[in-house]
Backbone as XML, in Angstrom:
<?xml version="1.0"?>
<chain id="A" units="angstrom">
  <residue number="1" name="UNK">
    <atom name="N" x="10.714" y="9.073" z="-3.076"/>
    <atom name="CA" x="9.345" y="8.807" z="-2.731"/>
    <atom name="C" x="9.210" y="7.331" z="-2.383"/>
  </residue>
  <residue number="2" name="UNK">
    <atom name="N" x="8.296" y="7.339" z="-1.491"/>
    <atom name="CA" x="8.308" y="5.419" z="-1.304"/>
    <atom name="C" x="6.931" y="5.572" z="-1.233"/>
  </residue>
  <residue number="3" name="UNK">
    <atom name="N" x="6.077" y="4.369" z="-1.401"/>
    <atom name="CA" x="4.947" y="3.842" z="-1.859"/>
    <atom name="C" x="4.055" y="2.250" z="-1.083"/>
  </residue>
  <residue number="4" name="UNK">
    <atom name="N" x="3.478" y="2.224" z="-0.184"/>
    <atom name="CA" x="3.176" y="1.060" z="-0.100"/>
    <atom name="C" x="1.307" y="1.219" z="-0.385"/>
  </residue>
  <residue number="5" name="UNK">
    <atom name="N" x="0.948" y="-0.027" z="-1.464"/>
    <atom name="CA" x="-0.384" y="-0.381" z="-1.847"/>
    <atom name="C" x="-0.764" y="-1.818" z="-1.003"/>
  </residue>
  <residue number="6" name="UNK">
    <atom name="N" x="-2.025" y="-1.992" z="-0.794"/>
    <atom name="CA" x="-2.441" y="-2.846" z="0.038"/>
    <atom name="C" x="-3.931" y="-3.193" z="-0.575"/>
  </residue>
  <residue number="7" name="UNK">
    <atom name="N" x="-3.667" y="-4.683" z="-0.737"/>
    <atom name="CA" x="-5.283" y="-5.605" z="-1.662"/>
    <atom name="C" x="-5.458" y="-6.353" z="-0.542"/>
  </residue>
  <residue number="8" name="UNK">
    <atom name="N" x="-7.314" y="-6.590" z="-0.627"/>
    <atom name="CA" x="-7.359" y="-7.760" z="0.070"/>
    <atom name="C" x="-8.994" y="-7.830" z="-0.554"/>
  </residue>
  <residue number="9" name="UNK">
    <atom name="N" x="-8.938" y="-9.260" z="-0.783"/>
    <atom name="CA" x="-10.236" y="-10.340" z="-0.836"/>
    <atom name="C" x="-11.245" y="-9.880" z="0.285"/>
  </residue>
  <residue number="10" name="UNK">
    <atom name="N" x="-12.155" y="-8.853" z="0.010"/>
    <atom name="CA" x="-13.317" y="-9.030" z="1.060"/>
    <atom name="C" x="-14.517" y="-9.705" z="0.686"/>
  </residue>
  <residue number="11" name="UNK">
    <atom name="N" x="-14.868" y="-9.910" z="-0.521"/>
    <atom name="CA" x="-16.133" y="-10.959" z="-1.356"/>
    <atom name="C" x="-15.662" y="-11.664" z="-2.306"/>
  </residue>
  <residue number="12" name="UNK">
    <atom name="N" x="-16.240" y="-12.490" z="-2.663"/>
    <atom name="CA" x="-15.851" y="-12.987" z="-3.799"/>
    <atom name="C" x="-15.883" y="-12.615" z="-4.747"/>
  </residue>
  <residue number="13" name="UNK">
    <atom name="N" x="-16.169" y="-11.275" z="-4.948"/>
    <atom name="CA" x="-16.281" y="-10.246" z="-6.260"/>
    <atom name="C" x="-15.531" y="-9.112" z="-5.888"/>
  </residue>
  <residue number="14" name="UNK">
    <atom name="N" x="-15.373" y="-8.570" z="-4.865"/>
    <atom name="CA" x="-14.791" y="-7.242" z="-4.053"/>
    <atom name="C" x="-13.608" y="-7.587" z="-3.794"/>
  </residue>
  <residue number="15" name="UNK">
    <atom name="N" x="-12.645" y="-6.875" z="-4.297"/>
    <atom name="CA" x="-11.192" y="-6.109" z="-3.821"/>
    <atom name="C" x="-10.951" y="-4.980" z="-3.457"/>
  </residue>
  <residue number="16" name="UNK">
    <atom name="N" x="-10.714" y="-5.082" z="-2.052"/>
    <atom name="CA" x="-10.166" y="-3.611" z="-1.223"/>
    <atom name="C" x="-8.978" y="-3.532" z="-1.479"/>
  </residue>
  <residue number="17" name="UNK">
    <atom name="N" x="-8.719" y="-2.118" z="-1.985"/>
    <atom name="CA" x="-7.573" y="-1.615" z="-2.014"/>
    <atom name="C" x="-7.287" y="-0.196" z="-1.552"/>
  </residue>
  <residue number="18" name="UNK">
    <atom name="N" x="-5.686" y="0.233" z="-1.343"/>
    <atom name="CA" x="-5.585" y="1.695" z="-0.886"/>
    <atom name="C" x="-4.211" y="2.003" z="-1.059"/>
  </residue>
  <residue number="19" name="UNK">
    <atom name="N" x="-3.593" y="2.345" z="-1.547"/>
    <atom name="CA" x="-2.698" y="3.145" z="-1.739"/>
    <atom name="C" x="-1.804" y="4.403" z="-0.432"/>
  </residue>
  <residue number="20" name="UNK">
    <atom name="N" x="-0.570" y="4.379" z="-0.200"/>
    <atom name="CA" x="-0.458" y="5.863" z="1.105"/>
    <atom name="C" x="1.231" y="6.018" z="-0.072"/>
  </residue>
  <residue number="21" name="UNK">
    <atom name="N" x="1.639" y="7.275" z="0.357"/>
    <atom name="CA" x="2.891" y="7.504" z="-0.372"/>
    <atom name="C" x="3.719" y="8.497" z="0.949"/>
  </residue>
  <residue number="22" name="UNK">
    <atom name="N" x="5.254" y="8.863" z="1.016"/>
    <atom name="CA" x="5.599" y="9.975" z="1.677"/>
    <atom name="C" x="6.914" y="10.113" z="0.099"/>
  </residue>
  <residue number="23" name="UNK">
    <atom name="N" x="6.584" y="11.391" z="0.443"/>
    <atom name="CA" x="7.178" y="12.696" z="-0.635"/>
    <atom name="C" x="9.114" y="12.555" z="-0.185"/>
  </residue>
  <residue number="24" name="UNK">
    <atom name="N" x="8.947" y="13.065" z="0.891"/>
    <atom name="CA" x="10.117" y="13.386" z="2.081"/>
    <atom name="C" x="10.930" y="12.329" z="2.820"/>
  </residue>
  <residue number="25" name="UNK">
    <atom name="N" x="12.020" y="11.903" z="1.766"/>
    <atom name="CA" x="12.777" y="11.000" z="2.910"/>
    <atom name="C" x="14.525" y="11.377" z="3.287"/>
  </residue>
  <residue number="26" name="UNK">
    <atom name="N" x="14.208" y="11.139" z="4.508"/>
    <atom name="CA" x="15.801" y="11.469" z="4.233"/>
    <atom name="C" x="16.744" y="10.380" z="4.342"/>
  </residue>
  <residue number="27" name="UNK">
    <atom name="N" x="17.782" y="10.920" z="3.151"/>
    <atom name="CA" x="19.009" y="9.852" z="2.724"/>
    <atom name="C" x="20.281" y="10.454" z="2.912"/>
  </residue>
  <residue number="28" name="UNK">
    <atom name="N" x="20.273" y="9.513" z="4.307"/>
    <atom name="CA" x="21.937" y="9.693" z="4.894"/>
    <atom name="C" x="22.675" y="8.778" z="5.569"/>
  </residue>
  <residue number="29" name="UNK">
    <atom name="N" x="22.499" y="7.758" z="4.754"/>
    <atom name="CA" x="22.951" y="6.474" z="5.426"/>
    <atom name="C" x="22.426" y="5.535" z="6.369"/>
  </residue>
  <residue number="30" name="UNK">
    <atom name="N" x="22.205" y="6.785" z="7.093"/>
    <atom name="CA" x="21.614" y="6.217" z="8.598"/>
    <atom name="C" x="19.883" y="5.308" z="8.489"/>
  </residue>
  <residue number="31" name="UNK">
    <atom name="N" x="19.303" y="4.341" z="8.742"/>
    <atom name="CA" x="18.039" y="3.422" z="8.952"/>
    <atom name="C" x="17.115" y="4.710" z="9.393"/>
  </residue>
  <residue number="32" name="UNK">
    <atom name="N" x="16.315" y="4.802" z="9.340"/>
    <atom name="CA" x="14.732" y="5.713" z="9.327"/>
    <atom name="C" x="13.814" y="4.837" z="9.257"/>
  </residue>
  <residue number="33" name="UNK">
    <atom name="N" x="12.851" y="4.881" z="9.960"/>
    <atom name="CA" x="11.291" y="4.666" z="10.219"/>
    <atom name="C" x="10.520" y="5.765" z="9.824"/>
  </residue>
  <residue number="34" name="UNK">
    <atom name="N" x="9.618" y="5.011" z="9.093"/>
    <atom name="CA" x="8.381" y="5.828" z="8.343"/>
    <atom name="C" x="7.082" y="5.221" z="8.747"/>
  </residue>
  <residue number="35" name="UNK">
    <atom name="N" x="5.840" y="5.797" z="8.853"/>
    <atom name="CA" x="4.710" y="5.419" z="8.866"/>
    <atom name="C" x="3.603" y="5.958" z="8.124"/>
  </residue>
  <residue number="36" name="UNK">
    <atom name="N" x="3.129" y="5.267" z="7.455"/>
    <atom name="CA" x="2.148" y="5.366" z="6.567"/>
    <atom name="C" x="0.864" y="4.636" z="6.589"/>
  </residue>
  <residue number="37" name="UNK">
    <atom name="N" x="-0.517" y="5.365" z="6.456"/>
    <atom name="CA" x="-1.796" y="5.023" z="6.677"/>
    <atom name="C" x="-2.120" y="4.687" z="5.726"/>
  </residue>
  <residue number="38" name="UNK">
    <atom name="N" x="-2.707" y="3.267" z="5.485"/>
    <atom name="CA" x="-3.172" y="2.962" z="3.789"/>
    <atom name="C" x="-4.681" y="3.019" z="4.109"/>
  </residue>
  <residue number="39" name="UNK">
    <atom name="N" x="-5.495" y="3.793" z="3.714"/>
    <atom name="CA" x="-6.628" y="3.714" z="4.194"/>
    <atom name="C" x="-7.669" y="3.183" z="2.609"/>
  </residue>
  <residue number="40" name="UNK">
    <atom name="N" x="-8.911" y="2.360" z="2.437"/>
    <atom name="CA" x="-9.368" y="2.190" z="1.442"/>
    <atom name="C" x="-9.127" y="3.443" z="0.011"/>
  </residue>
  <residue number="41" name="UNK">
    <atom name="N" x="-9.032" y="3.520" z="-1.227"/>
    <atom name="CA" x="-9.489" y="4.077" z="-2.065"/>
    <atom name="C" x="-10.425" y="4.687" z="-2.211"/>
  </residue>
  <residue number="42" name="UNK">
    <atom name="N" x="-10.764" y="6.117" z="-2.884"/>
    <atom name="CA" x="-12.148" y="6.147" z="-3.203"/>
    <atom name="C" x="-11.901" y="6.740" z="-4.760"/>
  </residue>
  <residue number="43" name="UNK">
    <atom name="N" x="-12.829" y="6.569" z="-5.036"/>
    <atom name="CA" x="-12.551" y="6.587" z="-6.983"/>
    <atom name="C" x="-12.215" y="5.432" z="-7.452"/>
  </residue>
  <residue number="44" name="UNK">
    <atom name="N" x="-11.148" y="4.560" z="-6.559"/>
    <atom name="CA" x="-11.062" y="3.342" z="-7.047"/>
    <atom name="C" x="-10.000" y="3.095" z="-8.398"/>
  </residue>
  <residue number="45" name="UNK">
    <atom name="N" x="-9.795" y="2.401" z="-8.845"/>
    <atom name="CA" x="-8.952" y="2.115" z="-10.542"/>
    <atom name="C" x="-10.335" y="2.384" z="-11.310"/>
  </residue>
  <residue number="46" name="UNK">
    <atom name="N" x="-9.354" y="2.889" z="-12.515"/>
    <atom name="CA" x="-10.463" y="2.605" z="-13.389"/>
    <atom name="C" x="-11.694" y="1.502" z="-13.620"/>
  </residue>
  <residue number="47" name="UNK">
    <atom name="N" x="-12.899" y="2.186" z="-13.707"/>
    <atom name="CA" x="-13.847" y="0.863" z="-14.080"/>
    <atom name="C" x="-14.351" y="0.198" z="-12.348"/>
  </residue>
  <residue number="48" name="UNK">
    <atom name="N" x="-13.556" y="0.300" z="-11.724"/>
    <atom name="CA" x="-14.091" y="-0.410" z="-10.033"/>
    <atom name="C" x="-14.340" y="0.722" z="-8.826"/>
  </residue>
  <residue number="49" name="UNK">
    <atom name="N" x="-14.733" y="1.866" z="-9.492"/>
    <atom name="CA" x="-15.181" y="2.583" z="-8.209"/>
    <atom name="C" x="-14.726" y="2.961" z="-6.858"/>
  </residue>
  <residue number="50" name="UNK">
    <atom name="N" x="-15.421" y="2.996" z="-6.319"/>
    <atom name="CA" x="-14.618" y="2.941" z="-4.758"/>
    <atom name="C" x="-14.379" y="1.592" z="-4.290"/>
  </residue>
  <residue number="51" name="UNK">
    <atom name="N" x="-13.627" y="1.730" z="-2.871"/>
    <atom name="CA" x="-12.952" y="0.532" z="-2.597"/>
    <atom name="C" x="-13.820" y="0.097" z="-1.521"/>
  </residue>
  <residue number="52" name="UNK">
    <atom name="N" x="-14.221" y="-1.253" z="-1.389"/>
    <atom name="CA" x="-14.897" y="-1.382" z="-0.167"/>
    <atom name="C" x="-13.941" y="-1.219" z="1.102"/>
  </residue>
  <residue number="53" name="UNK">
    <atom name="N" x="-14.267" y="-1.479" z="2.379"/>
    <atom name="CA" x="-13.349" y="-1.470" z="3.770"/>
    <atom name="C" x="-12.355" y="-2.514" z="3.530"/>
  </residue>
  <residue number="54" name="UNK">
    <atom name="N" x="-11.248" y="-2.325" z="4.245"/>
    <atom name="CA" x="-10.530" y="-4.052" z="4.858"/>
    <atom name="C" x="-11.081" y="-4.406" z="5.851"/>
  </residue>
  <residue number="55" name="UNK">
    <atom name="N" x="-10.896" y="-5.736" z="5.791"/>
    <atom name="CA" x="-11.800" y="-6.088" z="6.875"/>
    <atom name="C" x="-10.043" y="-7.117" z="7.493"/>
  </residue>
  <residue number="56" name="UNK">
    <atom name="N" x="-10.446" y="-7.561" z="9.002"/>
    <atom name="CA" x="-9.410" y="-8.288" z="9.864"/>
    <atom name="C" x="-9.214" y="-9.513" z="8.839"/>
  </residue>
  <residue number="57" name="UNK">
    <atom name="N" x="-7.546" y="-9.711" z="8.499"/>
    <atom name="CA" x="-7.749" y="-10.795" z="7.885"/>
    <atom name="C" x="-6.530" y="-10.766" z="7.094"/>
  </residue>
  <residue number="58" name="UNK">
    <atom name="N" x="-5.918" y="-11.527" z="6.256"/>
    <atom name="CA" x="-4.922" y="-11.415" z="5.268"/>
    <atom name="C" x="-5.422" y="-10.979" z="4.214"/>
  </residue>
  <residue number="59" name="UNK">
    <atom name="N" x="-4.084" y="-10.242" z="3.802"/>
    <atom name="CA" x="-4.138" y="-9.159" z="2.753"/>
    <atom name="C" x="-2.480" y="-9.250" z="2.030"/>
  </residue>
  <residue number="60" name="UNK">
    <atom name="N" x="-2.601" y="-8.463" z="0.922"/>
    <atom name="CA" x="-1.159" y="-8.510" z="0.321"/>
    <atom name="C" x="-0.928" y="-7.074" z="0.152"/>
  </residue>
  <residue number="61" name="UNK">
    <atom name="N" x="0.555" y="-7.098" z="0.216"/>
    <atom name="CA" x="1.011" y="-5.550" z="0.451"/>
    <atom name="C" x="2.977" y="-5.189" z="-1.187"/>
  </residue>
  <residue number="62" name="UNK">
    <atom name="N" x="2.508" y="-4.416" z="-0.907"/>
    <atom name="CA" x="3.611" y="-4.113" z="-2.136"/>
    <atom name="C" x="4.298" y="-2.866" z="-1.923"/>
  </residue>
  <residue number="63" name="UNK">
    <atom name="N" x="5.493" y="-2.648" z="-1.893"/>
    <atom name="CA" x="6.077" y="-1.529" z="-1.422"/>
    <atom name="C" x="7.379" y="-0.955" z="-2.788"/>
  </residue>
  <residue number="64" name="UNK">
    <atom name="N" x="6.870" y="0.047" z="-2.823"/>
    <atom name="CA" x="8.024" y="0.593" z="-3.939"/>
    <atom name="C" x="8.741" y="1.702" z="-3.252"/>
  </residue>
  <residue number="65" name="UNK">
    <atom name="N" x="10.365" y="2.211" z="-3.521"/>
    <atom name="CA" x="11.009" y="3.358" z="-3.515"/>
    <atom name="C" x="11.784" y="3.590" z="-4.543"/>
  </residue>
  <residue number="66" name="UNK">
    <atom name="N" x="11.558" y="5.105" z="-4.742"/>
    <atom name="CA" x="12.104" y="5.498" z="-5.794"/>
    <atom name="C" x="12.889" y="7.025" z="-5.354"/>
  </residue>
  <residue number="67" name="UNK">
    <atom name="N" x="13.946" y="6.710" z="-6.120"/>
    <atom name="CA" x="15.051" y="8.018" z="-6.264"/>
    <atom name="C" x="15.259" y="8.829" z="-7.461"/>
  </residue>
  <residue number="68" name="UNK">
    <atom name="N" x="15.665" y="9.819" z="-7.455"/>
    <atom name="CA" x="16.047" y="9.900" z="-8.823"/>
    <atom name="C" x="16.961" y="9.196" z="-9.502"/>
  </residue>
  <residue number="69" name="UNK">
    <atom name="N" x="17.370" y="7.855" z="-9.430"/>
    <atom name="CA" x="18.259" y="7.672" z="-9.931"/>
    <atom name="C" x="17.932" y="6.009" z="-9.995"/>
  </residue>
  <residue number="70" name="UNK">
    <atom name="N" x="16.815" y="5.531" z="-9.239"/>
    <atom name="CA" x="16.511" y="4.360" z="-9.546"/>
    <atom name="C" x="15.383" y="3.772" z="-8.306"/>
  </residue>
  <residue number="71" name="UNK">
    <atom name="N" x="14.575" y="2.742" z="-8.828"/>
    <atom name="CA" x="13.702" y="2.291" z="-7.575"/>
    <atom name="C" x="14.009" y="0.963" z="-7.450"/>
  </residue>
  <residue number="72" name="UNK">
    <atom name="N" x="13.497" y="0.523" z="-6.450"/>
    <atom name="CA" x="13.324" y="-0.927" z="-6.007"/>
    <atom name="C" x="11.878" y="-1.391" z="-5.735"/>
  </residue>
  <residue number="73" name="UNK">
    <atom name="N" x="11.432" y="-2.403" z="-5.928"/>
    <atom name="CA" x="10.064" y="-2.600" z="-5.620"/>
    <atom name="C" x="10.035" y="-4.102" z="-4.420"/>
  </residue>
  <residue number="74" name="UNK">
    <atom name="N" x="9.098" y="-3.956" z="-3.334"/>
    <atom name="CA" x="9.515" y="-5.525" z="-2.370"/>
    <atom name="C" x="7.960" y="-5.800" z="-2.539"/>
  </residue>
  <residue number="75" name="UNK">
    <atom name="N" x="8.119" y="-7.105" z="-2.837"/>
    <atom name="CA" x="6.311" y="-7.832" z="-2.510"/>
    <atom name="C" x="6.310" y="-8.201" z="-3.910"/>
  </residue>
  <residue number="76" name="UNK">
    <atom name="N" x="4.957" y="-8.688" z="-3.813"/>
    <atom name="CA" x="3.814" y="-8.836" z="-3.057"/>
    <atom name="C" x="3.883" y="-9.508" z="-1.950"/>
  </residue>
  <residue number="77" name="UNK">
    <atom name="N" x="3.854" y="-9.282" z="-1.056"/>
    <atom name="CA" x="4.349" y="-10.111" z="0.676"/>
    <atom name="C" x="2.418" y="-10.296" z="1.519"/>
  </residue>
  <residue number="78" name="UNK">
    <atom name="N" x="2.640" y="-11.536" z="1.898"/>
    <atom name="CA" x="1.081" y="-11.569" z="2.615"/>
    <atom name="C" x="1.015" y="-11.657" z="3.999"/>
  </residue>
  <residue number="79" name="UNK">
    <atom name="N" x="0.245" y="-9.983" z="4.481"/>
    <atom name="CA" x="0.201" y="-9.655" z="5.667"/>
    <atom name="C" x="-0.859" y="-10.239" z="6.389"/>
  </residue>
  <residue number="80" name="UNK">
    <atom name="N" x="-1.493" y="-9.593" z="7.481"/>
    <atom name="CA" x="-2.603" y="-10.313" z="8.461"/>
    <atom name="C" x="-2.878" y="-8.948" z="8.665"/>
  </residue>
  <residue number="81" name="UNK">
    <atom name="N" x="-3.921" y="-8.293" z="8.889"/>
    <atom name="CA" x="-4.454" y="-6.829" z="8.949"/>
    <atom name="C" x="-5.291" y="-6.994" z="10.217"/>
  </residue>
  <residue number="82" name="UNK">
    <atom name="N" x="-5.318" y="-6.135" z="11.216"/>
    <atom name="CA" x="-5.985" y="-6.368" z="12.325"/>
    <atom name="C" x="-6.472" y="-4.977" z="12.923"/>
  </residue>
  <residue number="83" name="UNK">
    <atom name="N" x="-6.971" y="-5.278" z="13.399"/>
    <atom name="CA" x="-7.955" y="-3.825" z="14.148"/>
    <atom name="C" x="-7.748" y="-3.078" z="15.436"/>
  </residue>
</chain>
């Protein structure tokens, strides 16, 4: 399974966030491209509700994969989000 979550500062009180995952990868040596839609939250984390929008702008991104047999995690890395 691999995992990328995505925060970003839209107020000075508000953090957008969103979460995307894929189930299905295949492992055969060979490099693969994946694409994944992180679109806002709704429900939110505990206690913060839904997520407001991202808006154009920098944001931080975090990417995990996991096997059965072990994960790796890359980030927090700071992207530029654009429309």
């Amino acid at each position: 399974m691999a995992s990328v979550t995505i925060r970003q500062v839209v107020a000075r009180n508000r953090i957008a966030h969103g979460t995307a995952s894929i189930n299905t990868l295949t492992c055969d040596g060979a490099p693969h491209d994946y694409t994944l839609n992180v679109f806002p939250d709704t429900g939110g984390f505990p206690g913060t509700g839904d997520s407001p929008p991202f808006k154009t702008g920098n944001a931080v991104i975090t990417a995990q994969l996991s096997t059965g047999f072990d994960s790796v995690t890359a980030g927090p890395q700071t992207i530029r989000l654009t429309r």
